[in-house]
Each structure stands twice: as structure tokens, then as C-alpha cells.
N, C-alpha and C positions, 0 to 999 in steps of 0.2 A: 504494500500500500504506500503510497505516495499521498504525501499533503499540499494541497494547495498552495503553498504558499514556500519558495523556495530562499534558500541562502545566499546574500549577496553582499555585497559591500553598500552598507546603507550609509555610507555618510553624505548622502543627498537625498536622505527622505526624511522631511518634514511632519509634523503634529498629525499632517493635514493626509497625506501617504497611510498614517496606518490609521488613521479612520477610516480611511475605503477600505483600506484591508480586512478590519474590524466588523465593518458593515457586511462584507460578503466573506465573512467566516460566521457572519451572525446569518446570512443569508441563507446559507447553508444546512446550519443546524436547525433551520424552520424548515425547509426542505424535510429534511431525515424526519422531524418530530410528524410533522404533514402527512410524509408517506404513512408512519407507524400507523396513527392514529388513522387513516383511512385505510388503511389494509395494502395501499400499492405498494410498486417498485421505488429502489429510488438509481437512479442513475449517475454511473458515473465512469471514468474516461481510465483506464491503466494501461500504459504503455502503449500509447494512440489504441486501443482496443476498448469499445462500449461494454460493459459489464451492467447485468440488470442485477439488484439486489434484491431481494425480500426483505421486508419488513425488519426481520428477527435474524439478518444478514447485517446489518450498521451499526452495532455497536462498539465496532472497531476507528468506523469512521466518526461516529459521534464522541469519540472519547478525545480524539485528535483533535477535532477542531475545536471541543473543550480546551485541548492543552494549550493549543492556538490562540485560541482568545484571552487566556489567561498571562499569554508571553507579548500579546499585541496589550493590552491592558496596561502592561509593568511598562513596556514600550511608550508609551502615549502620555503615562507618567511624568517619565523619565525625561521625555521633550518639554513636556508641558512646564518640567521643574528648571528645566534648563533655561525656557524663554517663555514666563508668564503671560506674555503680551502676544504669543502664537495667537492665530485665528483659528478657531473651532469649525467643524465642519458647519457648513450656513450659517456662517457667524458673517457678519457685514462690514468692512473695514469703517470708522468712525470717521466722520467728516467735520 
């Protein structure tokens, strides 16, 4: 299994970066919780190959992007503490 979200030299990503990122690792996990609770598949992509999952299949993936959102969290922290005056996602620059 592969995570969404890959390793890189971030010292060019901004508050503003892992909020998207945040957003659609949150995305995600309504995805998973969505399928559970209606019974479907949920889909998803490994090694460029479509893979359908059941329901009671994603627990692996829902744990990850758990841990995902918890390291994007400390992340956004971490910016936020370093430049208070960062812009928040739809936040409006002050005129």
C-alpha cells in the first residue's frame, strides 16, 4: 500500500500546501467512512492498477491516512508557529 501523499523536500511549502493536503487526506477518509456505511467499494489506484475494495477491505487505508492527518496537523502547527501572520486557507489578505 502506498499513501497518498509522498516524500519531498518541503522547504517550499507553505501553511497554505498542507491545508490542501489536509483537506484531501480528510477527503478521503469520508470517502472510506461513505463506502463503509453504504455497503460499496471504495477505490483506489496501486501501482497505476484500479483495485476495488470492500467495505471491510480499508482498514489499512483508513489507518494511514489517520496517521496522515495527524503528521499534516503537527505540520501546519509547526508553520503556523513559525509565521503567525500565515494566511489560513480562505482566509483574505487584510486591506
Amino acid at each position: 500500500m502506498k499513501s497518498g501523499s509522498e516524500n519531498w523536500d518541503e522547504t517550499f511549502l507553505d501553511v497554505e500546501d498542507y491545508q490542501v493536503e489536509r483537506a484531501l487526506t480528510n477527503a478521503a477518509l469520508d470517502a472510506i467512512r461513505r463506502a463503509r456505511r453504504f455497503g460499496t467499494d471504495f477505490v483506489v489506484e496501486e501501482k497505476g492498477n484500479t483495485k476495488s475494495l470492500k467495505p471491510d477491505e480499508t482498514g489499512a487505508y483508513e489507518k494511514r491516512f489517520l496517521e496522515d492527518l495527524d503528521c499534516l496537523n503537527r505540520k501546519i502547527a509547526e508553520k503556523q508557529a513559525q509565521d503567525p501572520n500565515a494566511l489560513l486557507l480562505n482566509e483574505r489578505p487584510k486591506q
